[in-house]
N, C-alpha and C positions, 0 to 999 in steps of 0.2 A: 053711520059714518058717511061724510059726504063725498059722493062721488068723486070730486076732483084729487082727495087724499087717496085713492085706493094705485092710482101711476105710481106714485111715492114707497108706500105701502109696499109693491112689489119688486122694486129698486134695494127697500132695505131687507126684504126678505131673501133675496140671491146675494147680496152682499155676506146677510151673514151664515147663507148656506156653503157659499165659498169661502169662505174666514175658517170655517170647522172641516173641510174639506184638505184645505193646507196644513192647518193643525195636525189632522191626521196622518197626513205621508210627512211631515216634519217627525211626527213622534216614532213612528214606525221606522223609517230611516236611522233615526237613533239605536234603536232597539235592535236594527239587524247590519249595522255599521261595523267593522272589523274595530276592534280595540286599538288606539294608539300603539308604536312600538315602545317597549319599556327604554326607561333614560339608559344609555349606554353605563357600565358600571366598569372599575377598573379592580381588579383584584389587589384586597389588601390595602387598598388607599381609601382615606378622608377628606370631607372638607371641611375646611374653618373659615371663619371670618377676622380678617386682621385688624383690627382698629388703630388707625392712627391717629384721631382725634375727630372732633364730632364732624360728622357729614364727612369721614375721610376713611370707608372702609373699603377695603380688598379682597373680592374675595378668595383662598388657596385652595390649594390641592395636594397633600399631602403622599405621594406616590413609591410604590418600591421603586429599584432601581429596576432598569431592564423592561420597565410598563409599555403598552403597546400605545405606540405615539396615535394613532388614529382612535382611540379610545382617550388619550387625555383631549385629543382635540374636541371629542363634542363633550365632553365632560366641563370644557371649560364652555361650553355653547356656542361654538363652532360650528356650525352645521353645512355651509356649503364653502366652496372652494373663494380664497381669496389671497391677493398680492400678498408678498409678504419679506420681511427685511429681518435678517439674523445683526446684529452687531458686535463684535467679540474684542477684545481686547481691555488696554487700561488707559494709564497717561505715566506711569512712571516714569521716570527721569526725564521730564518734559520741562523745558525752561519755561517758565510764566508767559513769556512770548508766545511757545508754544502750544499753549494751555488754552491760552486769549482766543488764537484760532480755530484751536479745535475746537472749543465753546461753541465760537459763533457759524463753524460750518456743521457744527450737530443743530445746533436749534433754527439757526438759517435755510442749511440747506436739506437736512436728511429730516427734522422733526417739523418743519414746515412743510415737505412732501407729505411725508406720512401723514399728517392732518388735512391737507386738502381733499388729498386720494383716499384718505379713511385702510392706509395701512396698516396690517399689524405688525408691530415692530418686538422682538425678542430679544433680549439681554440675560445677564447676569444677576440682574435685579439686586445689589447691594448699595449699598453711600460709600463707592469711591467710584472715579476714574469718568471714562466717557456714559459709566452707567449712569452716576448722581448725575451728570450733565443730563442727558436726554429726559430721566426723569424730572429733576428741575425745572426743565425747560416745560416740560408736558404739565406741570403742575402750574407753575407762576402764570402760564400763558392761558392755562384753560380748554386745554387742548383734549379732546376726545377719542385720539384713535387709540387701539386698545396697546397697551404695552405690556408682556409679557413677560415677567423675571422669572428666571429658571434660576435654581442653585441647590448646593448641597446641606443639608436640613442641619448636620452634623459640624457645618461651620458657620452658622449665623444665631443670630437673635433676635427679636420684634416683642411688640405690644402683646402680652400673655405667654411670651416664651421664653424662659430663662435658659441660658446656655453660658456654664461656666467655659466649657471650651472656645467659645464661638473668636471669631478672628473678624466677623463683620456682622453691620445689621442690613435689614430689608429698606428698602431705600420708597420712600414711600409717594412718590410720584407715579409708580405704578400700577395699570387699573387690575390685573391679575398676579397672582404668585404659582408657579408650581415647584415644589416643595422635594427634592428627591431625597429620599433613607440614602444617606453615604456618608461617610467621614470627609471625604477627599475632595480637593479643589479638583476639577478633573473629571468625576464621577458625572457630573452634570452634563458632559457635552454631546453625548450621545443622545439626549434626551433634547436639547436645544435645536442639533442637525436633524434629527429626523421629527421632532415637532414642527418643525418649519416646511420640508418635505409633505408633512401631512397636509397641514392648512392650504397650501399652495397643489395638494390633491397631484404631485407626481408630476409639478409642471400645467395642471391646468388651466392653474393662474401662475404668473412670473413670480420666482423669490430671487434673491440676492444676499448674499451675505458681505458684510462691510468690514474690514479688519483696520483696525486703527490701534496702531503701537501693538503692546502684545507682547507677553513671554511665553512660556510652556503650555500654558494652558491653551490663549487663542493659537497656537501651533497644532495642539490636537483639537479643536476644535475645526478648523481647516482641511486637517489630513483628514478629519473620517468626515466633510463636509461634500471635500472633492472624489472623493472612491467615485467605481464606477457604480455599486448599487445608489447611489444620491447623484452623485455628479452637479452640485449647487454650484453656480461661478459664485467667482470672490472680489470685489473690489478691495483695492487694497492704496490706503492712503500713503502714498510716498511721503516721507519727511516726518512722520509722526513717533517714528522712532522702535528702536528696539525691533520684534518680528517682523511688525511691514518693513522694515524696511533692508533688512534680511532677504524677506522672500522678493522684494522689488528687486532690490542688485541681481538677483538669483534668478529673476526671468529674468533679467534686462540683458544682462551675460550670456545664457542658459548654460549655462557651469555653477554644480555646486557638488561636495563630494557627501552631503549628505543625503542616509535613504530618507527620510521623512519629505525632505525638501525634494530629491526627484521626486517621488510620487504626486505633492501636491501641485510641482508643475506640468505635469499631465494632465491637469483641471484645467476649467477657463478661467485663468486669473489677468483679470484688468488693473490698470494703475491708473491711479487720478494722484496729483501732485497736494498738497496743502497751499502752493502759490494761487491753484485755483481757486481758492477759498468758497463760500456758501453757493456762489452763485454757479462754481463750476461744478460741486455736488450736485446740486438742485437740477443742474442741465440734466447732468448724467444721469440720474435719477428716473426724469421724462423719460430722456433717450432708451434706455434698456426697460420700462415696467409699459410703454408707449401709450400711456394716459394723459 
């Protein structure tokens, strides 16, 4: 061999003495590595996949009532703490007028935040009210931040699930479902406040909960939103009718003779008008999650 190949020669012979050398503490590392923690699991609950049509699936989670919200939260892969927006209510007896606006201040202002700031935003997850709104909105526009339907299993129906009782379906602008075992309208909200509470990890990232219009249900939805174990503030859309606008008179006064209503004004309840329309959402929005 000629001499001048033998520099070379010992160049590739440490190269590939250190190539097997790294090899080694790679494999060995392996071998004495602690195991990953197992996926969190929730007692008694499923997942499924919802198909809405091609390249339009959802994944759910099928859950008892009563599940431990910080366990549905990495279940749906949740893993670290982040902002996050409840929105409760409906639109009924809303004149088209006021339908128009709240359209355009859910997808203007609240569904255009959420998409910048990569919010997860929680509902009721059915095709009515300001629900089909934000999911609409989240679907036609292409929108990615994660939105969460929570409802009770016991009154809806979707793609592979027939429900002669059901009173609504899964609203499919949705990128999650969770699914709770209950009959009742109602049974869900527990699971909505303290899923939100989790994700937002106790306050370690800002949540907000949004009340636009509203009967019985966003009413408990709020009272067990504001207690003092959660204590979530509530934006509450003046003019949108029915509960907000209840509990708006109800602080703005601070007289009201009923208990549900003093308790939840013990919460930090803000008011934003409907005259403010998207842009005055969208402020507020900044203003309180300070992104």
């Amino acid at each position: 061999m000629p001499e001048s190949l033998l520099p070379i020669l010992a160049i590739l012979v440490v190269l590939v003495l250190a190539a097997a050398a790294i090899y080694g503490i790679v494999q060995r590392d392996r071998k004495t590595a602690p195991p990953p923690p197992p996926a969190p699991t929730i007692p008694g609950a499923r997942r499924i996949t919802i198909s809405f049509g091609p390249q339009q699936n959802a994944p759910g989670l099928i859950i008892p009532l009563h599940s431990d919200a910080e366990q549905v939260k990495q279940a749906l892969g949740i893993q670290q703490a982040r902002p996050v927006i409840f929105i409760s209510g409906g639109a009924s007896g809303m004149s088209e007028q006021d339908i128009e606006m709240t359209q355009q201040i859910i997808a203007n202002g609240i569904a255009k935040f959420a998409q910048e700031k990569q919010i997860v935003v929680i509902d009721g997850g059915t095709e009515s009210g300001v629900m089909k709104m934000i999911g609409d909105t989240r679907r036609s526009a292409g929108y990615t931040f994660p939105l969460i339907g929570v409802t009770p299993l016991g009154k809806v129906d979707f793609p592979g699930h027939t429900n002669p009782g059901k009173e609504a379906s899964l609203e499919n602008g949705h990128s999650h479902f969770v699914l709770v075992e209950a009959q009742e309208w109602g049974d869900e909200s527990e699971t909505i406040v303290r899923l939100t509470h989790a994700i937002c990890a106790g306050k370690t990232q800002k949540a907000l909960g949004i009340l636009i219009n509203g009967g019985k249900i966003a009413q408990r939805d709020v009272y067990l939103a504001t207690g003092k174990d959660l204590n979530l503030p509530i934006l509450v859309l003046e003019g949108s009718g029915r509960f907000a606008d209840e509990l708006a008179t109800a602080h703005k006064s601070g007289q009201t003779s009923e208990k549900m209503l003093k308790a939840i004004l013990r919460g930090d309840i803000q008011l934003i008008s409907t005259s403010e329309g998207p842009q005055g959402m969208y402020k507020r929005l900044v203003e309180h999650f300070d992104l």
